[in-house]
C-alpha positions in Angstrom: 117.2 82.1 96.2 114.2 79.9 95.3 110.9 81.5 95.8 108.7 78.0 94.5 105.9 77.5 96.6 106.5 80.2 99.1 103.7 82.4 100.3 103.7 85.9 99.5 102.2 87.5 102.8 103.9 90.3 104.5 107.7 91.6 103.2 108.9 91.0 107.4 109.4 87.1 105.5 111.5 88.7 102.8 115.3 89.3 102.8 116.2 92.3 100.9 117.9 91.3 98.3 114.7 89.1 97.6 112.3 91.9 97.8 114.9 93.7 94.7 115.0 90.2 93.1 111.4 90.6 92.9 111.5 94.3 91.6 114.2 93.6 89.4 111.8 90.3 87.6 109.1 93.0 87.7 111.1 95.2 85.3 111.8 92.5 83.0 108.1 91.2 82.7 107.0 94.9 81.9 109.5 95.5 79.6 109.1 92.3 78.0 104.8 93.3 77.5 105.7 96.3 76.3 107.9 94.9 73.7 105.1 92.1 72.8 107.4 89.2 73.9 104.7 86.1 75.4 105.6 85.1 78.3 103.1 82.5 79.4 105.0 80.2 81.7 102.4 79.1 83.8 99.8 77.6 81.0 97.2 75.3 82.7 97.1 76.5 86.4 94.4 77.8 88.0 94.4 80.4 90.3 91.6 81.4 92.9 91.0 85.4 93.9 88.8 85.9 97.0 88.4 89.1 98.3 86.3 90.0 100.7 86.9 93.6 100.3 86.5 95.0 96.6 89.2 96.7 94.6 90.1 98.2 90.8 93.8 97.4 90.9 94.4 94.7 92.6 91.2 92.6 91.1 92.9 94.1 87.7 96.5 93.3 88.0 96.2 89.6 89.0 93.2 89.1 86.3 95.5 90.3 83.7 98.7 88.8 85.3 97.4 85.5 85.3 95.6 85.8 81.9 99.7 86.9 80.6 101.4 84.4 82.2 98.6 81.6 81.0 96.3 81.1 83.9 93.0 81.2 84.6 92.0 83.3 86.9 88.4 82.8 89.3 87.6 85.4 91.1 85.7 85.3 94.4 83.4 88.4 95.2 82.7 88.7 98.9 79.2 86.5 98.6 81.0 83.8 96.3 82.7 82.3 99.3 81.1 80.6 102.4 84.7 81.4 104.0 84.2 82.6 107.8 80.5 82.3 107.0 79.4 78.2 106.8 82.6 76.7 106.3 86.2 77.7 108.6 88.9 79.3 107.1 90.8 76.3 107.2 88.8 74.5 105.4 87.6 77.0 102.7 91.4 76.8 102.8 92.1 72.8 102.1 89.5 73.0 99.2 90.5 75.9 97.5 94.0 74.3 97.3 93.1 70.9 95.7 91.3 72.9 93.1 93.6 75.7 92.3 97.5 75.9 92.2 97.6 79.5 93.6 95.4 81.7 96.1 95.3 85.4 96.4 93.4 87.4 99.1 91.9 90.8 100.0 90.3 91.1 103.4 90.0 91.8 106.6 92.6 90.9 109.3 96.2 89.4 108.8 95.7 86.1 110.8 93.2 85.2 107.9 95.5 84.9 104.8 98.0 83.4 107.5 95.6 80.8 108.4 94.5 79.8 105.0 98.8 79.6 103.8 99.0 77.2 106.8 96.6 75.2 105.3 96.3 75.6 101.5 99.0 73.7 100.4 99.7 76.1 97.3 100.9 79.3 97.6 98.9 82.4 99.1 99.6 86.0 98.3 97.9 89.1 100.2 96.1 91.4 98.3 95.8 93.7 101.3 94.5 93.2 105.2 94.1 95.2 107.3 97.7 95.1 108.7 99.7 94.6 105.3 99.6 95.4 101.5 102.7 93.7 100.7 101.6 93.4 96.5 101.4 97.8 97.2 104.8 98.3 98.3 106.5 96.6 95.4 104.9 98.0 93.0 105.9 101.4 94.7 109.1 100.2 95.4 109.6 99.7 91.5 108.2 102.5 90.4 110.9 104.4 93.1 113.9 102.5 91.3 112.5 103.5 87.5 112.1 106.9 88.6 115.0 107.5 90.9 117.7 104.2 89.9 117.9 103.2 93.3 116.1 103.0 96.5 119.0 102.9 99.0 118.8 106.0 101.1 115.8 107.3 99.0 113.3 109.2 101.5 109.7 108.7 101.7 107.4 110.5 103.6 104.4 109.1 104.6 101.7 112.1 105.3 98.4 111.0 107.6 96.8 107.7 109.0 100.2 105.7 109.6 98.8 102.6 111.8 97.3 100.3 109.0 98.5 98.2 106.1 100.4 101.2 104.1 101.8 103.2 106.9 102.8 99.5 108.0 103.9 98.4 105.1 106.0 101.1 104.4 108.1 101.0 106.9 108.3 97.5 106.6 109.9 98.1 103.2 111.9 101.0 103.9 113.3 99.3 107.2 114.0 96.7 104.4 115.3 98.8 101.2 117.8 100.7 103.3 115.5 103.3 103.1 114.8 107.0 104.7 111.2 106.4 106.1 109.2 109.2 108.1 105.5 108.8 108.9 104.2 112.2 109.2 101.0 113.0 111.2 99.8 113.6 115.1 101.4 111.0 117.3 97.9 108.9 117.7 98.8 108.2 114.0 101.8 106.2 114.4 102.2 102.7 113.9 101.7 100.7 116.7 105.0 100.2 119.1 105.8 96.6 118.3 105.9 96.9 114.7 108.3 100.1 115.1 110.5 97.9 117.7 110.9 95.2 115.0 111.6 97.5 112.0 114.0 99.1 113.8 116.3 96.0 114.6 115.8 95.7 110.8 117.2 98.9 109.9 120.1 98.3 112.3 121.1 95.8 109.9 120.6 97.5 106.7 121.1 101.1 107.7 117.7 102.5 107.3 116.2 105.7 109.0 112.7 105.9 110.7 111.4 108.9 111.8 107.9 109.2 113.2 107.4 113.9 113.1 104.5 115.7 114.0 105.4 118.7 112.0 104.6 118.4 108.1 106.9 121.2 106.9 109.9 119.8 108.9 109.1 115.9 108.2 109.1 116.5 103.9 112.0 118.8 104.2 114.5 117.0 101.4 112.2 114.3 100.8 112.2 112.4 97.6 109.0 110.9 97.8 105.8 112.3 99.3 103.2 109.3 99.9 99.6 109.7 101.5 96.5 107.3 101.3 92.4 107.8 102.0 91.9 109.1 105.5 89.1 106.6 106.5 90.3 103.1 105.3 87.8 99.8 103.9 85.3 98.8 106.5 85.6 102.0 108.8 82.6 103.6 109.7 81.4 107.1 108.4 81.3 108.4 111.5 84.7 108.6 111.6 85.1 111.0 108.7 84.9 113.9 111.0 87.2 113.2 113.8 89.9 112.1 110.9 88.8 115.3 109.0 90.1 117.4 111.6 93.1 115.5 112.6 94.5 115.2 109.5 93.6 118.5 107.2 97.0 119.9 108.4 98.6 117.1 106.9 96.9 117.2 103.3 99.8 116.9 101.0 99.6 120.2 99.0 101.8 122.5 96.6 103.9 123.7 99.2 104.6 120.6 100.5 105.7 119.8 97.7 107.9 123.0 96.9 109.1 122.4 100.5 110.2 118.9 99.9 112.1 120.3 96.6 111.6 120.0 92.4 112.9 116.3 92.9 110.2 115.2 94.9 107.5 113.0 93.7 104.1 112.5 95.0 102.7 108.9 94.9 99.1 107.4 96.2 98.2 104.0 96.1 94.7 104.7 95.2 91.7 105.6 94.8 92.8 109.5 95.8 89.8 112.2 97.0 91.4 114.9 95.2 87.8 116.2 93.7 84.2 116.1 93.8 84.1 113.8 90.9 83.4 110.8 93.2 80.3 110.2 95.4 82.3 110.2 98.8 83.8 113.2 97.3 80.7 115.1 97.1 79.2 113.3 100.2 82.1 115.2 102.3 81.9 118.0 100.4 78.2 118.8 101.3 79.1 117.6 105.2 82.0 119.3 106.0 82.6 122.1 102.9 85.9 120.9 101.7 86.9 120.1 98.0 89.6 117.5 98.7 90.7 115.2 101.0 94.6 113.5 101.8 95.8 114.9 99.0 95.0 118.5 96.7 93.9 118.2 92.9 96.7 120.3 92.2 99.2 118.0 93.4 97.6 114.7 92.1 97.4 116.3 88.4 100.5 117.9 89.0 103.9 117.4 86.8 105.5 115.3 90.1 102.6 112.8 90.5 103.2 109.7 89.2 100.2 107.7 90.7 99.9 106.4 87.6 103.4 104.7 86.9 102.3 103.2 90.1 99.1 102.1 90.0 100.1 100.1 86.4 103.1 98.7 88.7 100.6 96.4 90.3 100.3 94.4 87.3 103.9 93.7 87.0 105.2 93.6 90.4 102.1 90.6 91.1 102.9 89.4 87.9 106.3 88.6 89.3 104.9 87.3 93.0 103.0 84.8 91.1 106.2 83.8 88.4 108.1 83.4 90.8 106.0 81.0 93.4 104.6 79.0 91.0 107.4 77.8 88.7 110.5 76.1 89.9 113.1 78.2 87.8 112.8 81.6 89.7 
């Protein structure tokens, strides 16, 4: 299976056994930087990172994944780039790919990255829209397998907002991974209809389970991961704090969720988590509406069976891999 010069933009383009190919190269690159071994097999390309929406981890793990493989890296803050603005997507897009041999972005919706693959001529990797976070979901994925050995059959729960890129995602690559996926939340939550219909033909195939439950003690019942996100994603407005406030308190993932779920369960977060007041939205809510924490209680996120941070280092490996893998003709 040749990856060279293939676009990394949702997993729906991904068989599974090239999804684990990837996993399996991330596991090799981070054992291979833990050891010490150099491994910079792209030396001399360039590789643009435009995001339009700001982030720690993803900015992070391709910076550093570039820099280890022997790239340079230029990153694109969101006034950086006329994109959208003076110039079209398409042709932000046909001179950012005589310049640079790979493109990463972070934005807004998923017919953007789309448009600028159809038109780059290098390969283009999502670092989130609003739909997808495909670069996420390997990481998790991988930190699953080193936790658990497998992720056939392996349940994940996903507790709250389940309609955008990680509730999406998700399923995507449970449908995929021959997984056990439930979205957990009120119905309103759910991914939309046509993305459900076409993850279910995929699980048909690979003998996934999808489960969309209302009832948070019920849906985490025997589950082996327990997964939430922020309640109000990027480029929401705050007035929508309260309404998700008091949908989605009841589905908080706290200690006896996890007790419920059993001693195997983990919890994971794809980050940043309101689990305190050490944040200024933290505080902001706190003074609004008098709560402490969010998606997701301090307890849990400092607790023995969070591994958030396995995860979040993930990114770095998991990208590192995308990027290997597109750019050089041997994987």
């Amino acid at each position: 299976m040749s990856f060279y010069k293939r676009n990394f933009l949702k997993l729906l383009d991904y068989t599974p056994s090239e999804i684990q190919q990837l996993i399996d190269l991330a596991i090799t690159l981070k054992e291979q930087k833990k050891k010490g071994v150099s491994h910079r097999l792209l030396e001399g390309k360039n590789i643009a990172l435009v995001f339009e929406k700001t982030s720690t981890r993803t900015r992070c793990a391709f910076e550093v994944a570039g820099a280890d493989l022997g790239m340079h890296p230029v990153y694109l803050d969101p006034k950086s780039s006329q994109m959208g603005k003076k110039e079209s997507i398409a042709d932000t897009a046909r001179v950012l790919g005589r310049m640079f041999d790979g493109i990463e972005y972070r934005g807004y919706g998923q017919e953007i990255v789309e448009e600028l693959a159809r038109y780059a001529g290098v390969p283009v990797w999502n670092g989130l829209t609003n739909e997808f976070h495909p670069t996420q979901i390997l990481a998790d994925f991988m930190t699953i397998q080193e936790h658990f050995g497998s992720l056939k059959g392996k349940k994940l729960v996903y507790m709250g907002d389940a309609r955008y890129n990680m509730g999406n995602s998700l399923m995507v690559g449970c449908a995929k991974m021959g997984m056990h996926f439930v979205a957990c939340a009120p119905a309103k939550y759910f991914p939309s209809q046509d993305l459900i219909n076409a993850c279910q033909v995929v699980a048909k195939e690979t003998g996934a389970t999808l489960e969309f439950i209302t009832d948070p003690m019920m849906a985490t019942k025997g589950a082996d991961v327990i997964y939430t996100d922020v309640w109000v994603s990027m480029g929401e407005p705050d007035s929508v704090w309260a309404e998700r406030i008091a949908d989605l308190t009841p589905y908080r993932v706290t200690k006896c969720l996890m007790d419920n779920a059993g001693h195997k369960c983990r919890f994971m977060h794809c980050l940043p988590a309101f689990h305190d007041l050490k944040t200024d939205i933290g505080k902001d809510v706190y003074d609004k509406f008098g709560i402490d924490c969010m998606e997701v209680t301090d307890e849990v996120f400092e607790g023995p069976q969070s591994i958030v941070f396995d995860e979040a280092e993930n990114r770095m490996h998991t990208i590192k891999a995308v990027m290997l893998a597109t750019l050089h003709q041997d994987y």
